[in-house]
C-alpha positions in Angstrom: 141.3 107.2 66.9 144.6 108.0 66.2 144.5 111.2 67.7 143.2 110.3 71.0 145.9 108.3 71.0 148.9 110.5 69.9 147.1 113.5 72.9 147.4 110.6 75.4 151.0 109.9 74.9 152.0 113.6 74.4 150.1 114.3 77.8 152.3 111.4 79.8 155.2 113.0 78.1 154.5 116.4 79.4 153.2 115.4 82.8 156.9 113.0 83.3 158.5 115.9 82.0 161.7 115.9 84.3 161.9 112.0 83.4 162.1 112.3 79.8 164.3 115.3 80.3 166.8 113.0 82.0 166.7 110.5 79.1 167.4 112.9 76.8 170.3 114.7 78.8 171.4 111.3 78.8 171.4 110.9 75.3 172.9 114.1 74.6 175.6 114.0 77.0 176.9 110.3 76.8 178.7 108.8 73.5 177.4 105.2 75.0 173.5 106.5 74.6 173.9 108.8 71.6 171.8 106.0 69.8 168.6 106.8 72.0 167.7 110.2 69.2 167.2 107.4 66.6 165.3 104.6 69.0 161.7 106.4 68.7 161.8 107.3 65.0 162.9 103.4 64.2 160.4 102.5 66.1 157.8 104.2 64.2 159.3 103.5 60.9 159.2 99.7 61.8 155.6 100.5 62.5 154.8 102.2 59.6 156.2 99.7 57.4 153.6 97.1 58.8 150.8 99.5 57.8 149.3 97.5 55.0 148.5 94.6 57.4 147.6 96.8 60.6 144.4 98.6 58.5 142.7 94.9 58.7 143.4 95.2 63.1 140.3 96.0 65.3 140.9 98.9 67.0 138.9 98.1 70.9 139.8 100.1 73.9 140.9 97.9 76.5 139.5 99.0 79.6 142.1 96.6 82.0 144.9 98.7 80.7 144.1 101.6 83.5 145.2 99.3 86.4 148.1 98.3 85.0 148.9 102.3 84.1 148.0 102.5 87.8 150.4 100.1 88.8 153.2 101.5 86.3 152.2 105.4 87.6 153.3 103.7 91.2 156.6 102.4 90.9 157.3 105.8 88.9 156.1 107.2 92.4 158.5 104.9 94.4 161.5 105.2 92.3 161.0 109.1 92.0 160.9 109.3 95.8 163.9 106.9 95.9 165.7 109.3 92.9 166.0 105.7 90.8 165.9 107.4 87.6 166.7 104.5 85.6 163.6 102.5 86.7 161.8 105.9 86.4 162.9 106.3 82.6 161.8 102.8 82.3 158.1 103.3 84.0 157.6 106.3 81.7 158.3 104.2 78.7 156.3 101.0 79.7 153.3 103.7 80.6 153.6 104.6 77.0 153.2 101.3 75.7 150.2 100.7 78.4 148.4 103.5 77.0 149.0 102.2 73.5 147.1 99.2 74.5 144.8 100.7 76.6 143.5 103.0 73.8 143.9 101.0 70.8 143.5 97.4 72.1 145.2 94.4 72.8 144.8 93.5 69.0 147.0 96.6 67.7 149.0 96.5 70.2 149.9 92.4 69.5 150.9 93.0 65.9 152.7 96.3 66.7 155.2 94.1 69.9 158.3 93.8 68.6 158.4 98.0 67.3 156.7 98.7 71.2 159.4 96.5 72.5 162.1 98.1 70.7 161.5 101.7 72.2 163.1 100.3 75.7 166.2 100.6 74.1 165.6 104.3 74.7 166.2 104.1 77.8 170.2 104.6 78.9 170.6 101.6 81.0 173.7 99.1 81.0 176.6 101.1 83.0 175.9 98.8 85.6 177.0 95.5 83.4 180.1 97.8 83.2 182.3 96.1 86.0 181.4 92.5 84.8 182.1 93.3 81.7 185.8 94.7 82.8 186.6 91.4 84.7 185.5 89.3 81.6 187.8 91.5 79.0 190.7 91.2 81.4 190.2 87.7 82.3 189.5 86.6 78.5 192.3 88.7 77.5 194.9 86.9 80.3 193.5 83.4 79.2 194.4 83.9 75.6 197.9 85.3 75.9 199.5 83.1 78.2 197.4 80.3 76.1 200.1 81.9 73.4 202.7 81.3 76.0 203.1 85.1 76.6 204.1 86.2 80.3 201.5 88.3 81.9 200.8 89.1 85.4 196.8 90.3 86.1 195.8 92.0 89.8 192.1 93.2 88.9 191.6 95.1 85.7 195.4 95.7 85.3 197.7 93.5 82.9 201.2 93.8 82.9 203.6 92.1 80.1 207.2 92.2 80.0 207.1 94.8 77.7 204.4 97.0 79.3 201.4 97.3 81.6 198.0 97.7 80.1 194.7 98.7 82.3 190.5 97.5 81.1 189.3 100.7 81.5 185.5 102.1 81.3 186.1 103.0 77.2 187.7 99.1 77.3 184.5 97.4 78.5 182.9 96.8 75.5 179.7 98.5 77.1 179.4 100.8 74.0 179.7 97.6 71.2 177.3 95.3 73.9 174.7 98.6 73.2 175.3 99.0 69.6 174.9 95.1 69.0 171.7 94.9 70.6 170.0 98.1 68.9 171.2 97.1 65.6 170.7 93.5 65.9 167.1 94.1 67.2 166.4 96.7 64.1 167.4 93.7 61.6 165.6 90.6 63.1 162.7 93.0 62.7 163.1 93.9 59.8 164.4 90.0 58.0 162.8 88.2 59.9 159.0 87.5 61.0 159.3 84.1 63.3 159.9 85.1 67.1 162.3 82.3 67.4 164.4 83.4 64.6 164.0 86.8 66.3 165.1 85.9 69.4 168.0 83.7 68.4 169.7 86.7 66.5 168.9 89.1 69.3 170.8 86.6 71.8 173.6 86.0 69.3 173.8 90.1 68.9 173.6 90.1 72.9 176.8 87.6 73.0 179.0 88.0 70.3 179.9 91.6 71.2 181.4 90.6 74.7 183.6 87.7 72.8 184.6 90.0 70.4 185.4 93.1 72.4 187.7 90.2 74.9 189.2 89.3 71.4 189.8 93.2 70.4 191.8 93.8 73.8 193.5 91.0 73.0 194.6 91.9 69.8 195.5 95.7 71.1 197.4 94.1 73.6 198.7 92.4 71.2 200.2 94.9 68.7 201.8 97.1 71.2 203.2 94.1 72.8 204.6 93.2 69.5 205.7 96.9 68.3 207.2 97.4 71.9 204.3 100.0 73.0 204.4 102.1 69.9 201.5 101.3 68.1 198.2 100.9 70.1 198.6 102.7 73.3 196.6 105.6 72.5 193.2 106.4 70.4 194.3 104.3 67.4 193.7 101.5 69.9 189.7 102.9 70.1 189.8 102.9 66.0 191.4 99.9 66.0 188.3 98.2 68.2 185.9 100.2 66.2 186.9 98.8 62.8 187.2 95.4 63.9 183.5 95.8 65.5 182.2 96.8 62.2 183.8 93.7 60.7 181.9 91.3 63.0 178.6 92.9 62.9 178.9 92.7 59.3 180.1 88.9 59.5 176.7 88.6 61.6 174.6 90.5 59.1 175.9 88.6 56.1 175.6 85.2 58.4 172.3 86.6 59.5 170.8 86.4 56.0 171.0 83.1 55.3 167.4 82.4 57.2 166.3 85.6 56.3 161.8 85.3 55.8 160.4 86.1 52.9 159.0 89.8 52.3 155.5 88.7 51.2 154.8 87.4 55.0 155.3 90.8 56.3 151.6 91.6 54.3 149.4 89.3 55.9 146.6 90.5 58.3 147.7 89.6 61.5 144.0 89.5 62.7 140.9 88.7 61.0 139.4 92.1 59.5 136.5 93.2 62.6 134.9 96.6 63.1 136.8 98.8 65.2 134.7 100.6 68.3 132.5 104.0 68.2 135.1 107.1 68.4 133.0 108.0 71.5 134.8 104.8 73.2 138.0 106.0 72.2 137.7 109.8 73.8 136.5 108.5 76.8 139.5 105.4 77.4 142.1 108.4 76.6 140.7 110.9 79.0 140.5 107.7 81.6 144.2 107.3 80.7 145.4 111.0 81.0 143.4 110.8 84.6 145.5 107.8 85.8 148.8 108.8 84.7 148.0 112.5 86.2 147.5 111.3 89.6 151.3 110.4 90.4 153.5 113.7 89.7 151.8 115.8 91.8 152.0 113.2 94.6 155.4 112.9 94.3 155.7 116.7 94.3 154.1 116.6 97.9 156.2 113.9 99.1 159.3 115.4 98.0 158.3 118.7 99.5 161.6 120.0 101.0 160.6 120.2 105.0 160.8 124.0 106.6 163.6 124.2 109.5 163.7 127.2 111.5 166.2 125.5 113.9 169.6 126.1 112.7 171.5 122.7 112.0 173.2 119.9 115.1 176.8 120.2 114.0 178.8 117.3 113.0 181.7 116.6 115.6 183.9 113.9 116.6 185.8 113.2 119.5 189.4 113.1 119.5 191.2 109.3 118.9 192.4 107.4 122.2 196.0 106.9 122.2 198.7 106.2 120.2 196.2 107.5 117.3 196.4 110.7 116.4 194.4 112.5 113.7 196.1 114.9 110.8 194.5 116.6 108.0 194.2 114.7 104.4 196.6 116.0 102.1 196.1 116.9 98.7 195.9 113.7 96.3 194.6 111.4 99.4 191.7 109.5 97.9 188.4 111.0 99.4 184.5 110.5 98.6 183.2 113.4 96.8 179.6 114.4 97.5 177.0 116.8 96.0 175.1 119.4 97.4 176.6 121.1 101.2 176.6 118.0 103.4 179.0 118.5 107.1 182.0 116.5 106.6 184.4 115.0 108.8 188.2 114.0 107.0 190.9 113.5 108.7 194.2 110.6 108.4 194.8 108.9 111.4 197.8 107.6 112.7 199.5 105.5 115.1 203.2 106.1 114.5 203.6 103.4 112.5 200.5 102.8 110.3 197.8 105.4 108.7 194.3 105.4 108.3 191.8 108.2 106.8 188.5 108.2 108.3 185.8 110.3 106.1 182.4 110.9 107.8 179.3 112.4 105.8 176.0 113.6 106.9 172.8 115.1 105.3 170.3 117.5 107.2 168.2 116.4 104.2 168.2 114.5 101.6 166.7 115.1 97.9 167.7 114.8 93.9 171.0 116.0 93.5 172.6 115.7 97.0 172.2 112.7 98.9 174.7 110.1 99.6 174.7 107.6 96.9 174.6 110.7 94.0 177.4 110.3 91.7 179.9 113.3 91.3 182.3 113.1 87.8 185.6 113.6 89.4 187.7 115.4 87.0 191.7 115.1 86.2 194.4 117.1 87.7 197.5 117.3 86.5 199.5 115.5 88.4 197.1 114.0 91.1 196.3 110.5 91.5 194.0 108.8 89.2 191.7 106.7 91.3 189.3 104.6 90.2 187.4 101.6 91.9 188.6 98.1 90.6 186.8 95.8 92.8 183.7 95.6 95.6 182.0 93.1 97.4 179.9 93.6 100.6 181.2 91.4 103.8 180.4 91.0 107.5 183.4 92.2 110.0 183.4 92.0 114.0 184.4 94.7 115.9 184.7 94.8 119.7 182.0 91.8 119.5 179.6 93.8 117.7 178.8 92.7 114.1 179.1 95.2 111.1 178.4 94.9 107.9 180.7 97.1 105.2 180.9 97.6 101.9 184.2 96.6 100.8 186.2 98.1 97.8 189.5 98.6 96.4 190.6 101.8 94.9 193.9 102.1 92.4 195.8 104.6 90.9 198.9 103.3 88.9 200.5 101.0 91.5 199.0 103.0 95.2 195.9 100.6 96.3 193.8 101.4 98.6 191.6 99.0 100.9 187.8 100.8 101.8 185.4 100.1 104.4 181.8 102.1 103.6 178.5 101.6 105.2 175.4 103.8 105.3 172.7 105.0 108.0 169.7 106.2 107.8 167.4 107.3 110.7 169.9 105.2 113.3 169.8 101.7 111.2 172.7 100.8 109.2 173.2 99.6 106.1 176.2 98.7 103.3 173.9 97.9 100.4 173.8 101.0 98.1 170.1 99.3 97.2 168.9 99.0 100.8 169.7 102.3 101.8 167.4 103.5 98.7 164.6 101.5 100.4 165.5 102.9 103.0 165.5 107.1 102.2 161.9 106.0 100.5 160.9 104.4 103.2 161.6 107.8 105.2 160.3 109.7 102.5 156.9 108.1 102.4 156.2 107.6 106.0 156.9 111.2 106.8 160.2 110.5 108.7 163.7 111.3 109.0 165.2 111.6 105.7 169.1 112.7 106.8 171.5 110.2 106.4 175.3 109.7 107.0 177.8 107.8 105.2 181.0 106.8 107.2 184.6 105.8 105.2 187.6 104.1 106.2 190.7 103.5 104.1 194.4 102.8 104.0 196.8 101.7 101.4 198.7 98.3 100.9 201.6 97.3 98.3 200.6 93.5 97.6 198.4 92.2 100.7 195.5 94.3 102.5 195.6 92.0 105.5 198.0 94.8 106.9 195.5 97.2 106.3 192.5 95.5 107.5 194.6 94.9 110.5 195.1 99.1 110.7 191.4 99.5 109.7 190.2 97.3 112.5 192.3 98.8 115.5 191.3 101.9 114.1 187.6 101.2 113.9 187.8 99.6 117.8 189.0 102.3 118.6 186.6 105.4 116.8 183.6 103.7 117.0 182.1 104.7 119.8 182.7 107.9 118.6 181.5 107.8 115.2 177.7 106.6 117.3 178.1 109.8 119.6 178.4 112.0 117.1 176.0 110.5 114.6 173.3 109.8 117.3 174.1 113.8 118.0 173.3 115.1 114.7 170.1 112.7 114.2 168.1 113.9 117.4 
């Protein structure tokens, strides 16, 4: 029985090989994921150590667990098509815990939840929480010193004391602690505890306490260099400072976590009444059902993802020159640009009207597939003496141009005290879009249907000191001005 079961999960494996590739690059490459070697082997010990009650468990294939692998196998299929490799990563490991209960039963697969549920963690999700969790440091980290009657003036993620300025970055988040919290809490209300509620009580203390603690550990860095006049705690001993005072609260929690900790003995009941388990027959056939369904979807994506044969040679990206008093220049090194992957036709040039500047940055794809399309991310990397930018706010908002409605993607980028103000929107087979999200449903959409899958991204941006509504102002007359343009040349390359 086992057996059936351990070919049927080491066929999904190998037939979602490029998805469990990607978790493990994942792993390998990122300090925030490094945990993910260790999910899958704690999962089985936590399994293994229930193995005096599971022998009393009915083993019953469960016949209803092929439509939902069916249903799992498609929204692999949509989110490969859309390159979402997150909610692949998490399709390959639900499929996983479908065939578990598809093969060995719903019984099994009860008393074995909380192990099953605990392999999600394998999957390297949370940089998204990364900019709330930013704003939250910062804000929490204001609120506290000028509680302590401290001067501080905060523009975004960037504090500034009279004795020196400070910046939340990434490492600053507290995304690494939130994810170490939550594996390690989850591993200990498995193993202390056997009530769900006290379960998921310590799991949602482990969930919160990080963030309050990581807003009090910037505090505290903040802090020391503000009291040592920036010689202690400006560089990595400010990481090993946050590091050692995480340890100290997880092991406040562990110690306070102990108080209500359940009795070993209750670990060794049955969790079902002792019935007989079905013929092995039952068993071969339900895992060769399963193998069948979960086969069906890589290939199909293979076809869909075909790349599409051009003999023509490519439209070529142009743009008319600006109407007066605009003229266009070339971006100069350290000008904040959009990097792309893969050879897309670009279009970068600053505009100006004698008095004010704009850059305007146009991007388009013949095709689009994994690994160059628009919303792929590209790891900028330092220079030595060139700008640092980095994105420390964006919201999505709704501007008029020349009476025609446009909605843009707005964003400011920072490096030290430059700021720039950016307008970004998408299209995709002529309709337009500034959601990052839409524009995936978008390329699938395309994708699936057979249609046009080249898409164009289009950039505006220009800096401010203290207020963008001189930029906007730029941004705008610009825009009136281009726009036409900018269809022409799009509606060119799209044909």
């Amino acid at each position: 029985m086992h057996g059936y079961l351990a070919v049927a999960l080491l066929a999904l494996v190998l037939m979602h090989a490029s998805t469990a590739a990607s978790m493990v690059w994942l792993w390998w490459r990122s300090p925030t994921f490094n945990h993910g070697f260790l999910v899958l082997p704690v999962a089985g010990w936590l399994i293994w150590r229930q193995r005096a009650s599971l022998r009393d468990v009915a083993r019953q294939p469960w016949p209803p667990g092929l439509l939902l692998l069916a249903m799992l196998g498609a929204v692999w299929l949509l989110a490969d098509v859309a390159n979402v490799p997150v909610l692949q990563q998490y399709c390959l490991i639900l499929m996983g815990i479908a065939t578990v209960a598809t093969i060995q039963g719903r019984a099994l697969t009860a008393a074995i939840a909380f192990p099953l549920c605990y392999t999600l963690l394998a999957v390297p999700f949370g940089e998204v929480l990364m900019p709330a969790l930013i704003d939250f440091t910062a804000s929490f980290t204001v609120a506290l010193l000028r509680l302590m009657g401290i001067p501080v003036f905060h523009e975004n993620n960037f504090i500034s004391l009279p004795t020196g300025n400070w910046s939340v970055a990434d490492a600053c988040s507290g995304l690494r602690y939130l994810i170490a919290s939550v594996a390690l809490g989850m591993l200990y209300a498995a193993v202390n505890y056997r009530s769900t509620r006290k379960r998921l009580t310590f799991i949602a203390v482990s969930l919160a306490l990080p963030i309050l603690a990581n807003g009090l550990r910037a505090c505290m860095v903040v802090l020391i260099g503000h009291w040592t006049d920036m010689r202690l705690a400006t560089g990595v001993d400010h990481l090993i400072y946050g590091w050692l005072f995480f340890g100290v609260v997880m092991a406040l929690l562990f110690w306070c976590g102990i108080r209500w900790r359940d009795a070993e003995s209750q670990s060794l009941r049955p969790c079902a009444p002792p019935t007989a388990n079905a013929p092995a027959a039952c068993f071969a056939r339900i895992a060769i059902a399963a193998m069948t369904v979960c086969a069906i979807w890589p290939p199909l994506a293979a076809y869909i993802l075909r790349t599409p044969v051009d003999t023509a040679p490519p439209p070529q990206l142009a743009l008319a020159a600006p109407p007066p008093p605009w003229r266009a220049g070339p971006m100069r090194p350290g000008d904040w640009q959009m990097l792309h992957q893969g050879q897309p036709q670009r279009i970068s040039h600053n505009y100006s009207d004698g008095q004010r500047s704009v850059s305007l940055q146009l991007t388009w794809y013949r095709h689009q597939r994994e690994g160059a399309e628009l919303l792929t991310q590209v790891q900028r990397t330092a220079v030595s003496g060139a700008p640092q930018w980095e994105e420390v706010s964006a919201t999505q908002r709704t501007i008029v141009i020349a009476g025609r409605r446009l909605a843009v993607r707005q964003s400011v980028q920072q490096a030290a005290s430059d700021k720039l103000l950016v307008w970004r929107w998408y299209r995709q087979s002529g309709d337009q879009a500034a959601s990052p999200h839409v524009l995936k449903l978008m390329l699938a959409k395309a994708k699936l249907t057979g249609g046009n899958d080249g898409g164009a991204e289009v950039i505006l941006a220009s800096s401010y000191d203290e207020r963008p509504a001189a930029a906007e102002a730029a941004m705008r007359d610009l825009l009136s001005a281009m726009l036409p343009a900018i269809e022409q040349g799009l509606r060119h390359v799209e044909r």
